[in-house]
VEXKEBA-279616 format. One record per residue: x, z, y of N, C-alpha, C in turn. Coordinates in steps of 0.05 Angstrom, whole numbers, padded with zeros to 5 digits, always signed. Example, Ala and Ser with C-alpha at 12.3 -4.5 7.8 and 13.67 -1.06 7.14 Angstrom:
VEXKEBA-279616
+00264+00156-00114+00246+00156-00090+00264+00156-00066;+00257+00142-00045+00273+00143-00021+00258+00157+00001;
***
This chain:
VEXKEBA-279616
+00017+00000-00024+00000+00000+00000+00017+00000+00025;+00008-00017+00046+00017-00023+00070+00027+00008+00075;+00058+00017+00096+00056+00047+00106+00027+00055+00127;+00024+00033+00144+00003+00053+00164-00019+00052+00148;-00031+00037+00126-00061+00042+00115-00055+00073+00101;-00028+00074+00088-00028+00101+00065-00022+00121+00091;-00008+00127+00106-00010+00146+00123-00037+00151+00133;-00050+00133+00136-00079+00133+00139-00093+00147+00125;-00092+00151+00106-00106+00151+00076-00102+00184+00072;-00072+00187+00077-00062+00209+00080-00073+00231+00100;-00077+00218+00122-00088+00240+00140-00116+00240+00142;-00138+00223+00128-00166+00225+00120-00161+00251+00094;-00147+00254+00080-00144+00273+00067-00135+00301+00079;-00115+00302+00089-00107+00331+00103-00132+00343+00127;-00142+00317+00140-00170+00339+00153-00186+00343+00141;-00193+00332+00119-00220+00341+00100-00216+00370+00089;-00183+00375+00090-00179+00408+00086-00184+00420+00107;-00205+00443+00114-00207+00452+00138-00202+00483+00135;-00173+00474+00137-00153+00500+00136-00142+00514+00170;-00171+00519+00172-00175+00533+00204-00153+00572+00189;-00143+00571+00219-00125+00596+00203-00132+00617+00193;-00158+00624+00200-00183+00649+00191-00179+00644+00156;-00170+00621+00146-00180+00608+00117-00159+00601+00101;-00152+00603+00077-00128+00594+00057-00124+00564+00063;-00092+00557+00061-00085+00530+00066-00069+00532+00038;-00080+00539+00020-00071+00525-00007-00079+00511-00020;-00099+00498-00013-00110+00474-00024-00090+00445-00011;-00093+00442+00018-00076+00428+00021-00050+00427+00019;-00029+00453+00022-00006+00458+00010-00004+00434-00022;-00016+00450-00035-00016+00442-00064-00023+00412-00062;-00042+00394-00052-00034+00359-00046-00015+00351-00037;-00009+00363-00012+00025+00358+00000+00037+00360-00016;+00044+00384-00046+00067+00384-00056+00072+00364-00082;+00046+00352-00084+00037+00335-00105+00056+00308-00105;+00043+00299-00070+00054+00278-00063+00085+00280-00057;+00092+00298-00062+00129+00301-00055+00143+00313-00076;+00125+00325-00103+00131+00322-00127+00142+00295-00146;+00120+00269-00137+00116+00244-00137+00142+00228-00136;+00152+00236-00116+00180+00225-00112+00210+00240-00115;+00206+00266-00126+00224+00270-00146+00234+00296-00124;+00217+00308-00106+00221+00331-00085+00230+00346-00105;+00244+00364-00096+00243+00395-00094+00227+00414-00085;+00215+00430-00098+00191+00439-00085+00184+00472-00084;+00187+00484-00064+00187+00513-00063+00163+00523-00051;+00154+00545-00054+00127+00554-00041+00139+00588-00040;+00125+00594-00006+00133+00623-00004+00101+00626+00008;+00095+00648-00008+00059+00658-00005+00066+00682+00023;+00046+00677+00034+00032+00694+00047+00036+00724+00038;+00039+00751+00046+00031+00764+00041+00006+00777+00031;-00013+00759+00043-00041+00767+00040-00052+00752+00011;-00033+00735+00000-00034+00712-00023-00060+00697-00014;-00064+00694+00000-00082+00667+00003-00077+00647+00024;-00046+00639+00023-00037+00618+00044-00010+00614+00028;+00008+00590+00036+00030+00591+00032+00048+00578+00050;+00067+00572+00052+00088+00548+00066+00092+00532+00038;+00105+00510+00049+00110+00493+00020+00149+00484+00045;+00170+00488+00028+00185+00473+00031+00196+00450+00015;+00207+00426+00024+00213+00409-00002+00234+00396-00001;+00247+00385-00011+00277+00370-00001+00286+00346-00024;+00292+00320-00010+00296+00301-00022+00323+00299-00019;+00343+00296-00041+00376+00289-00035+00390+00323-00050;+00415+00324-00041+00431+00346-00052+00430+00377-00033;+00421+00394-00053+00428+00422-00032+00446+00433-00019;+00451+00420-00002+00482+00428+00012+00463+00431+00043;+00484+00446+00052+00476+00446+00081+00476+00418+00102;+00465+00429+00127+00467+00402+00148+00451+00376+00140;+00430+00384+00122+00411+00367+00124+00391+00351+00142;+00364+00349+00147+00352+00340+00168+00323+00352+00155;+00310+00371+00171+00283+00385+00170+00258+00371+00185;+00243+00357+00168+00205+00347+00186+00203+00378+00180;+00184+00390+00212+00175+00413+00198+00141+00400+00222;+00119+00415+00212+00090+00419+00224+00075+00443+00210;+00061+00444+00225+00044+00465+00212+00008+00464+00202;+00009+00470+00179-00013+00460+00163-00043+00477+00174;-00038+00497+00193-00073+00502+00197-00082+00498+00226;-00110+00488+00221-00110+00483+00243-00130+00509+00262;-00141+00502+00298-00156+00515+00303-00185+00520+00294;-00196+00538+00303-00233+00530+00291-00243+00518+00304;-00264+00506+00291-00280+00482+00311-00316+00503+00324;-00314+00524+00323-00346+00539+00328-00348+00529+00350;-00364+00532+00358-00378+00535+00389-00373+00502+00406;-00359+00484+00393-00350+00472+00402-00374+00445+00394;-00367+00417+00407-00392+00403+00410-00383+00368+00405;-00386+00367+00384-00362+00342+00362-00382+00324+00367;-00375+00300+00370-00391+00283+00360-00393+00265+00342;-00370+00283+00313-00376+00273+00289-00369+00299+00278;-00370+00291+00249-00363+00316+00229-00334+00320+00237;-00327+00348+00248-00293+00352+00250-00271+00342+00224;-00287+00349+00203-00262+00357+00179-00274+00326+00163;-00280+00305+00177-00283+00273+00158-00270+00265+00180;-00246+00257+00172-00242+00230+00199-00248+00210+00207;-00261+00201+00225-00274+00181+00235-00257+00167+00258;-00259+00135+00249-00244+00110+00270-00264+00104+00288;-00257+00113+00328-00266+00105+00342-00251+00084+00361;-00256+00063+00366-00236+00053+00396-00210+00057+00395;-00193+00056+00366-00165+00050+00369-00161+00083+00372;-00183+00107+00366-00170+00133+00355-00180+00148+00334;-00170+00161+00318-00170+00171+00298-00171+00208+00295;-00206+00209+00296-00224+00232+00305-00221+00258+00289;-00215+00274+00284-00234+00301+00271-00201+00330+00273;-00204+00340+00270-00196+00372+00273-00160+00359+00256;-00143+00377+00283-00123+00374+00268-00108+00345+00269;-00124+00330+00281-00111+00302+00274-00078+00297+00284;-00087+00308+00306-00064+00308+00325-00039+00325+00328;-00059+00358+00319-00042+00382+00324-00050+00395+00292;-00033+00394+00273-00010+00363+00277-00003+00360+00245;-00035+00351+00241-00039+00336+00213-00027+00300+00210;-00026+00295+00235-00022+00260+00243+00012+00260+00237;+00028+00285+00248+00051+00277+00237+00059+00285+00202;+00054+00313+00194+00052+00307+00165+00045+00290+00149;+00016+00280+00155+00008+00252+00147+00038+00231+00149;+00043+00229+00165+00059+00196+00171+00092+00212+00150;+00109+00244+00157+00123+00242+00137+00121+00241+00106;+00098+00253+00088+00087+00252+00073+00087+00216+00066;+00076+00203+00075+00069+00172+00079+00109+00161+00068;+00120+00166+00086+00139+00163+00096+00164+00181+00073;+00157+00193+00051+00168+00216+00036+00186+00191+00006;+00164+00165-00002+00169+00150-00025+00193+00136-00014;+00198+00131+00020+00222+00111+00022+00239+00133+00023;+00238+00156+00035+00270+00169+00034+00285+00171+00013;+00260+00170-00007+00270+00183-00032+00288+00155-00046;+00291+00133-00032+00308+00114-00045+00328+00113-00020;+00332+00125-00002+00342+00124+00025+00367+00151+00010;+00364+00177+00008+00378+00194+00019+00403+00194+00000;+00422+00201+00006+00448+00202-00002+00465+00230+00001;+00486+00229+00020+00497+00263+00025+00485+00276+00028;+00468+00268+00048+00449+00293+00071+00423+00287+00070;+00415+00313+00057+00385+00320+00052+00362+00315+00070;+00338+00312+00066+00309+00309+00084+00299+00336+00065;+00291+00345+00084+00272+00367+00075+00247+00365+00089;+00226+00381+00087+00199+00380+00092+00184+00418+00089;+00179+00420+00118+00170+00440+00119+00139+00448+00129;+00128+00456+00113+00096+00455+00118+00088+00481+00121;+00076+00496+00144+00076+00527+00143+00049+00536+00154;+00043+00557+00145+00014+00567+00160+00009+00587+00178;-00005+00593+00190-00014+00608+00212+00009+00607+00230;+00014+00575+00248+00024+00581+00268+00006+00587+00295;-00018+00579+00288-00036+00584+00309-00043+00608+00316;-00034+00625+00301-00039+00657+00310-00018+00671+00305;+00002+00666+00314+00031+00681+00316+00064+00656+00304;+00060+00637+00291+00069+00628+00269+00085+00645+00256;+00072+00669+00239+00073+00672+00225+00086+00666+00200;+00066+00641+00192+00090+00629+00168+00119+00617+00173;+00128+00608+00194+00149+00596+00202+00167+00620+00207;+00165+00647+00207+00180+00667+00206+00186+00670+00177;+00156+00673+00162+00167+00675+00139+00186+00660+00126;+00178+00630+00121+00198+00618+00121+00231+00619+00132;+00232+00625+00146+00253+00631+00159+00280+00648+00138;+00254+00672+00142+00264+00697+00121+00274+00680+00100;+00263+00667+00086+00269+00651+00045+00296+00640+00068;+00297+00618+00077+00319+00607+00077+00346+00622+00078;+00335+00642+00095+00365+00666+00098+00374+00672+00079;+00347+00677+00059+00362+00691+00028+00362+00668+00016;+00354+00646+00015+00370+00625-00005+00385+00619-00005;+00405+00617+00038+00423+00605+00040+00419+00569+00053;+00397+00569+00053+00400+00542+00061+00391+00539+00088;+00407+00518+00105+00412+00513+00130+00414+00479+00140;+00394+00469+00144+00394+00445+00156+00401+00440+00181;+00420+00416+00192+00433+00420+00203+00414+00418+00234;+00389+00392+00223+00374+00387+00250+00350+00385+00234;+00327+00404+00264+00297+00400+00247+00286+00387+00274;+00259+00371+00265+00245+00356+00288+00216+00375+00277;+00209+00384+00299+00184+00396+00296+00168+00377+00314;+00140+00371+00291+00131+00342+00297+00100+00352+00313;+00102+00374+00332+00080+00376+00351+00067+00352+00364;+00047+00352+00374+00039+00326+00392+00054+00332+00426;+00072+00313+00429+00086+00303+00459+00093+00282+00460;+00072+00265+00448+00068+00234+00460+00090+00221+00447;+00102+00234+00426+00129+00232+00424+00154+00230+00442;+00155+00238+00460+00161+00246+00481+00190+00263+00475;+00215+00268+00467+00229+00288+00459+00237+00317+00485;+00228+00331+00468+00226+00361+00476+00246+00378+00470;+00261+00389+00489+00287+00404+00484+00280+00438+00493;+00256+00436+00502+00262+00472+00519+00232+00479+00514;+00230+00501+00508+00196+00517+00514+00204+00547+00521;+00185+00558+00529+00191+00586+00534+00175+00604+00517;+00187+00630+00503+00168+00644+00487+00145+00649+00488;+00130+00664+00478+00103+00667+00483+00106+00701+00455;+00101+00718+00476+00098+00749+00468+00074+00759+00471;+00060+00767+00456+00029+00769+00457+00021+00800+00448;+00013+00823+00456+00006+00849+00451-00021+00856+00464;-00023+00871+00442-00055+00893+00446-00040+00922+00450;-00041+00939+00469-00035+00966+00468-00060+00983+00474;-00067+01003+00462-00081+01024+00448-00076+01046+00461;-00097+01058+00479-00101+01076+00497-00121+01101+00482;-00107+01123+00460-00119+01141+00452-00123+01173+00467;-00155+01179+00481-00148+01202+00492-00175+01222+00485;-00176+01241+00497-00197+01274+00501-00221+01259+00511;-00243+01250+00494-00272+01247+00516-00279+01276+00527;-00301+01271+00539-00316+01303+00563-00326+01292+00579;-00341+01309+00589-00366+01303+00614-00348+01294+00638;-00355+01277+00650-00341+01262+00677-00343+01283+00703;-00354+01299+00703-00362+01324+00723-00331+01342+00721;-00324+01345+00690-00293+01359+00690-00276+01348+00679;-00266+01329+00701-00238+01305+00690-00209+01326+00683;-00208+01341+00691-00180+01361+00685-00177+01372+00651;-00205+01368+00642-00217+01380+00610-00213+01357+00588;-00203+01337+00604-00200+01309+00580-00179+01289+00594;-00179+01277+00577-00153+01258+00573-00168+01223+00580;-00174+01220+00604-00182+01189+00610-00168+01170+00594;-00178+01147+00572-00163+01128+00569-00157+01114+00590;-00175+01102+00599-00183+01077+00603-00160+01075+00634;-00159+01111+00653-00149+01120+00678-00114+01110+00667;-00100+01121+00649-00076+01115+00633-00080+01085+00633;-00090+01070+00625-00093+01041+00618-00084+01027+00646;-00101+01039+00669-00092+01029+00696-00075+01022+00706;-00060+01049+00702-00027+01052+00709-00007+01035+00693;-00025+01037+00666-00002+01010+00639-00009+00989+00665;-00021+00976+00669-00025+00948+00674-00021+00947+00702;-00018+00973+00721-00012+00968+00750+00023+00962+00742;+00040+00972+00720+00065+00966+00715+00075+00939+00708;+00051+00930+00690+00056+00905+00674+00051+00885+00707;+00041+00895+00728+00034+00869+00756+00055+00868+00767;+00071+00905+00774+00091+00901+00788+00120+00890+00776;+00117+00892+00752+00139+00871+00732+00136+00844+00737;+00114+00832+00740+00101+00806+00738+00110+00790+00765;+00109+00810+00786+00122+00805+00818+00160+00805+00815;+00155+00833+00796+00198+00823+00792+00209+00801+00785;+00202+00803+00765+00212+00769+00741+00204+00746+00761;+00186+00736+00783+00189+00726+00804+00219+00717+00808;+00225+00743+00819+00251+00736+00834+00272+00737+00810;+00267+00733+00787+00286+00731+00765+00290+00710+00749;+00285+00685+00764+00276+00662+00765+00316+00648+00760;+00325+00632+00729+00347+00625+00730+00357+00607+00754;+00383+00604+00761+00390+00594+00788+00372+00558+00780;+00378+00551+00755+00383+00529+00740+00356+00533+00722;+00328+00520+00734+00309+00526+00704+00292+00494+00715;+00286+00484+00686+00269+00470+00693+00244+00474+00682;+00237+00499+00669+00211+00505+00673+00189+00503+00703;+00167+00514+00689+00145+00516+00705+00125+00529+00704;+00117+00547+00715+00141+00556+00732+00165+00575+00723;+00193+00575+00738+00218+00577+00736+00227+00599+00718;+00204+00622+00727+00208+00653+00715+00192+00657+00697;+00197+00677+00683+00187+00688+00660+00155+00703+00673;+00133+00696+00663+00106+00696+00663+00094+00728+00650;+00077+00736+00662+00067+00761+00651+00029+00748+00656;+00010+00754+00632-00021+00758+00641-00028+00776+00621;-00045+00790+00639-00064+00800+00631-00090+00801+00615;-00087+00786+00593-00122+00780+00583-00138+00793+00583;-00142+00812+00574-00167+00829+00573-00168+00863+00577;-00183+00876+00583-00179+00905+00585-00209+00917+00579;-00201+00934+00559-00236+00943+00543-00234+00970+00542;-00251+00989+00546-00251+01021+00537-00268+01037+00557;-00280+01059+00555-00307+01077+00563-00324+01064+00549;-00344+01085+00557-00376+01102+00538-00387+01091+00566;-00391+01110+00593-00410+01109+00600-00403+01119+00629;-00418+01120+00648-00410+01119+00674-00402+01158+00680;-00412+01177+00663-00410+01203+00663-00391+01209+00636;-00371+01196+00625-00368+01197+00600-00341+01189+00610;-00312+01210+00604-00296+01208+00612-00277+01193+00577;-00274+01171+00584-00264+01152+00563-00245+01157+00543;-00253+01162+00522-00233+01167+00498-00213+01146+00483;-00222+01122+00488-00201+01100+00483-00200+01076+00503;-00181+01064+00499-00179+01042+00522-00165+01021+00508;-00163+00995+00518-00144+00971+00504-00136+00954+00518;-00112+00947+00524-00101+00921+00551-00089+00906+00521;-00102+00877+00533-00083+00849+00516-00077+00835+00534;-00049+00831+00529-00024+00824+00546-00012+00808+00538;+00003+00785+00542+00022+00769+00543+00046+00765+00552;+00067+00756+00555+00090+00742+00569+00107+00721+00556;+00125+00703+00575+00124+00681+00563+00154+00680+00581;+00174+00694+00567+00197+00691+00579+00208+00670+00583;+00234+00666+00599+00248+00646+00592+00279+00650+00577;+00280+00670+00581+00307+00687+00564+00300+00712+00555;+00311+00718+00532+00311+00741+00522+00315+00763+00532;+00329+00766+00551+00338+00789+00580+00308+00795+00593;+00291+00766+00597+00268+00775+00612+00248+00795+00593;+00248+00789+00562+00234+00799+00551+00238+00835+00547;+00267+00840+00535+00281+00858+00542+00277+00879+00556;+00268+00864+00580+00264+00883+00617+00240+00886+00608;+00217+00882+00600+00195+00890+00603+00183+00909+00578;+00192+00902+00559+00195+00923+00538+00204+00946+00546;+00225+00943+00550+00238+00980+00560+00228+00989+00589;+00217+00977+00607+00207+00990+00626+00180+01003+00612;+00169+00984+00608+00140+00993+00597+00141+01020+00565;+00171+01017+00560+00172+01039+00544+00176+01071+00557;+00191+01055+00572+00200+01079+00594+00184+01098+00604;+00165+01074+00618+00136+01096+00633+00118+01103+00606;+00114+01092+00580+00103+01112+00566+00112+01140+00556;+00135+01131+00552+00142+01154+00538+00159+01183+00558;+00161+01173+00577+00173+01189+00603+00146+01196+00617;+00129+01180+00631+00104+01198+00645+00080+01201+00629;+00069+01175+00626+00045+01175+00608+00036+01200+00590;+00062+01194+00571+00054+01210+00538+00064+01243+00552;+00076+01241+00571+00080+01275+00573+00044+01280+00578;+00039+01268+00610+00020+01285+00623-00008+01284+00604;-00012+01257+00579-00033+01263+00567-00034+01279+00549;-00010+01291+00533+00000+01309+00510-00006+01341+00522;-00001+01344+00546+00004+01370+00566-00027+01380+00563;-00045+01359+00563-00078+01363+00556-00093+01368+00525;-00078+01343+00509-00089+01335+00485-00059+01332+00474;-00059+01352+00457-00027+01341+00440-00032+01321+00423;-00053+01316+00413-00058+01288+00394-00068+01260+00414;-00062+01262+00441-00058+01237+00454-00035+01214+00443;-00034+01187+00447-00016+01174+00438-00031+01144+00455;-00001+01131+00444-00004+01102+00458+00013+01083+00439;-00013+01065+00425+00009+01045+00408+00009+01017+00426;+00030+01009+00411+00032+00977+00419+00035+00961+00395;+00010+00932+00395+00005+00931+00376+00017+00896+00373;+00039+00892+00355+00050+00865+00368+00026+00844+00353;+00020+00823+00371-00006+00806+00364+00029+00778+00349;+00046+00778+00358+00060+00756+00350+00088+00756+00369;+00113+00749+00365+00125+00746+00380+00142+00710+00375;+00141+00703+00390+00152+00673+00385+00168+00668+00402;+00189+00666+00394+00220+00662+00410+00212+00630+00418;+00228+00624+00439+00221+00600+00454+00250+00585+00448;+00245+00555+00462+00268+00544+00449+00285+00536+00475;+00320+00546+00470+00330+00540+00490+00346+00504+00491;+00345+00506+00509+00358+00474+00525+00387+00478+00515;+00408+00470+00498+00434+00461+00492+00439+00445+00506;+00475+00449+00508+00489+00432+00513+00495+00407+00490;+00492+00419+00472+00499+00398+00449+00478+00409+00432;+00474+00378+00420+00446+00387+00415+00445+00353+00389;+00447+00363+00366+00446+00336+00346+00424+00323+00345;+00394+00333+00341+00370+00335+00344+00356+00320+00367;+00370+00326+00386+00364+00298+00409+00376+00279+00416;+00404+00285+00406+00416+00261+00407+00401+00232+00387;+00401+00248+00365+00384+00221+00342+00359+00215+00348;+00344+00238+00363+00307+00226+00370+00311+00212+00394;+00326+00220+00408+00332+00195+00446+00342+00168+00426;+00360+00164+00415+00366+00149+00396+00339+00137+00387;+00326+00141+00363+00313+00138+00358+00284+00120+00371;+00281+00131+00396+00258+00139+00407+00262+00116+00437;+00294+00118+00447+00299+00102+00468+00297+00118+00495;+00298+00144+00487+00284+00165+00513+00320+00167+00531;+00321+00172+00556+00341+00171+00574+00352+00199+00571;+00327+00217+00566+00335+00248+00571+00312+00258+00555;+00316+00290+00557+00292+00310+00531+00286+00325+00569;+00249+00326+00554+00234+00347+00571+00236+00377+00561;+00219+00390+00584+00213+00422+00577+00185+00416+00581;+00167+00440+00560+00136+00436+00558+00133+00459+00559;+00106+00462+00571+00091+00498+00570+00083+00512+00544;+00077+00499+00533+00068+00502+00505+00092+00515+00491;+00079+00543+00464+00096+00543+00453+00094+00530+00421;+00115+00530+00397+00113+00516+00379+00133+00535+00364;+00137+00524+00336+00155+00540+00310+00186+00542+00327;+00196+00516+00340+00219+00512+00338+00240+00524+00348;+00231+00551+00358+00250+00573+00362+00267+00588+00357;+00246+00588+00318+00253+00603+00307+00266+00591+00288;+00268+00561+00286+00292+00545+00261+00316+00552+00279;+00313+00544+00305+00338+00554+00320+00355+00576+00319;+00342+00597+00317+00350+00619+00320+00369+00628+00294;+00359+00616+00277+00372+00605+00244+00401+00588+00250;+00402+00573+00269+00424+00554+00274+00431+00532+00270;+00396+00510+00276+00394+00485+00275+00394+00480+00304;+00401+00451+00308+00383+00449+00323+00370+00431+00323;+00351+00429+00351+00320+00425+00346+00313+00417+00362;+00290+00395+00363+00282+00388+00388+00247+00381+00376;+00230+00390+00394+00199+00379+00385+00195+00348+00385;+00183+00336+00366+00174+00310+00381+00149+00288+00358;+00131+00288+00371+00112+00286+00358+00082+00265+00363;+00077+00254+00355+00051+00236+00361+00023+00250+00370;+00014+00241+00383-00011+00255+00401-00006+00270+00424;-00019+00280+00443-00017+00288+00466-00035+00322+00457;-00017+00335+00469-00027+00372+00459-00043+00363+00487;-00053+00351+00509-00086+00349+00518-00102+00343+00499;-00108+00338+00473-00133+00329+00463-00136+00354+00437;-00112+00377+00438-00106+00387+00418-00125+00414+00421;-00144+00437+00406-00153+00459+00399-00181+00446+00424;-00185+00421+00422-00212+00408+00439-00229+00399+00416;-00261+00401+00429-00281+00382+00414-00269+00351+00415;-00278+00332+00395-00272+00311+00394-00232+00305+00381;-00219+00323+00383-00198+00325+00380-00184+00287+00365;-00169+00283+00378-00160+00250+00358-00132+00245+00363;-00126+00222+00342-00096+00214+00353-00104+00185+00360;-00085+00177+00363-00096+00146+00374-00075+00132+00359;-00083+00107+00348-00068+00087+00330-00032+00088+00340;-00041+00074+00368-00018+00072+00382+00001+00097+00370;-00007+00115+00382+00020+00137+00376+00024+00136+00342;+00007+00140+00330+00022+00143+00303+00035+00121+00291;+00025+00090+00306+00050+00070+00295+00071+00076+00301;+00079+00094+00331+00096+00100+00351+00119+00115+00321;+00098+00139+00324+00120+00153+00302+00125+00147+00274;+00114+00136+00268+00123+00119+00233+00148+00102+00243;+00145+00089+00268+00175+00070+00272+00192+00089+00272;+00193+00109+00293+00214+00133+00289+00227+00131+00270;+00201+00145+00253+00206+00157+00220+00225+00137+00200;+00216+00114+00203+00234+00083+00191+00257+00095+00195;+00264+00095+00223+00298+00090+00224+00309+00106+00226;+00299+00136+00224+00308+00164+00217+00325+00156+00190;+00313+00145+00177+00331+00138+00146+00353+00132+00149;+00363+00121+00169+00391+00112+00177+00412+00132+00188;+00398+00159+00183+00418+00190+00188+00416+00202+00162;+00407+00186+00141+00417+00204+00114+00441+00199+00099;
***
């Protein structure tokens, strides 16, 4: 079969799995590993803790290091509330795009390496292709940590990974982290008439988050001389703040969900230990001095190291190559590829579809880009 009809074929299959991250992606794991069994893969699976998910890694050629890593991630967002105007999880051809959940972000590129898995396998020689398929990056990535972990203890280390997000294919050298927390405001309820007799959450919660604003104004001015983010400094919000009973009802728990989205590890650093500081130096005295069983957790929702900009950098040298690009962007968005880095690849995102059409109703890729990236993919073979 023609490559774009079977990549086709391929990704009418991967959305029909509607491996929203709430839900096990071992169904589709297990076809992916089918089809890369097929051609004589190597094929490893690291489960979930919870055993109802897995990563699949796979590798065509010799286990040696300095290979070349496809990595994407296999689940996608949920489609509720949202207002399709076809079935999400059947894909449907409209006007030159290719419709339903996931297409883009970023079933369209697994599809096309998968597609693309029978030629390497007559292609590779020294240097390995591997294939990394992981789950719940949409809510922490999660699996791309785990993964992480197996490689450390197996030992194996590819030299460059392309994490195949949607950026138009576009090559991507820089993102900034994305640190995500719920902290837990436990105190003394009592009648609101005698606030001295109880322990306010919700009053404690204030002061967390009047700290987390005036941090938010620092890192401002902590902006690298040299950034081409956007903006420059490391980001602090606020999402949500929940806790009290009642307007006479002095609040026994409270909850701030918080974010930041450094651009160096120093920024993240600074805000951790200040915010440790004022709990455990004012906070936890003056509510303990009331209620000794007062306390304050912090509850990490995910932490995702962001990816830095190299000077040397193998990974974009071969996708500008590849691709014909003059130079690699920085994107707001975060993605896995922080954390292959951090391992000691390197890495650059680059991927078919536009992350505008991505965790949307109607969600699609469009022909165009995925012929885009199957050409890529062709002459990628010419680095094994």
């Amino acid at each position: 079969m023609e490559l774009h009809a079977r990549t086709r074929e391929i990704l009418n299959d991967l959305i029909a799995f509607p491996s929203v991250s709430s839900e096990s992606n071992q169904a589709l794991i297990t076809y992916a590993a089918g089809l890369l069994d097929d051609c004589g893969a190597k094929i490893d699976f690291t489960t979930s803790p919870c055993g109802r998910k897995a990563n699949l890694f796979a590798t065509l050629g010799p286990e040696v290091d300095g290979g070349i890593l496809l990595s994407g991630h296999s689940d996608v967002v949920p489609v509720t509330d949202q207002d399709w105007s076809s079935d999400p999880f059947n894909m449907e051809e409209r006007d030159g795009r290719l419709y339903g959940r996931g297409s883009c972000d970023m079933k369209g590129f697994i599809a096309a390496t998968l597609a693309m898995a029978p030629i390497y396998a007559t292609q590779v020689n020294a240097r390995p292709i591997h294939f990394a398929f992981t789950y719940d990056e949409e809510v922490g990535c999660l699996g791309a940590q785990h993964l992480a972990e197996d490689l450390t203890a197996r030992g194996i280390l590819p030299g460059v990974a392309i994490i195949g997000e949607p950026t138009e294919m576009r090559v991507i050298e820089g993102h900034k982290g994305c640190y995500e927390y719920s902290t837990h405001f436990h105190g003394l309820p009592g009648h609101g008439s005698a606030p001295d007799l109880g322990v306010n959450a919700v009053e404690y919660a204030v002061r967390y988050v009047s700290e987390l604003l005036q941090l938010k104004q620092r890192l401002r001015g902590m902006a690298p001389v040299v950034s081409h983010f956007d903006p420059p400094w490391t980001t602090v919000n606020v999402g949500a703040m929940q806790g009290g009973v009642a307007h006479n009802v002095i609040a026994p728990k409270a909850q701030v969900d918080w974010e930041m989205r450094p651009v160096c590890a120093r920024d993240a650093d600074l805000v951790k230990t200040e915010l440790r500081r004022l709990c455990e130096e004012e906070l936890l005295p003056e509510m303990r001095q009331i209620y000794p069983e007062a306390d304050i957790t912090v509850e990490t929702i995910g932490e995702v190291a962001g990816l830095e900009p190299m000077a040397e950098n193998e990974a974009r040298r071969i996708m500008s190559e590849l691709t014909g690009a003059n130079g690699a962007d920085l994107v707001a968005f975060g993605t896995e590829a922080g954390i292959f880095q951090a391992l000691g690849m390197d890495v650059v995102v680059c991927g078919p579809g536009s992350i505008n059409q991505a965790h949307k109703a109607d969600e699609y890729l469009s022909l165009d880009q995925l012929d885009q990236c199957l050409s890529v993919l062709k002459r990628l073979g010419g680095y094994l």
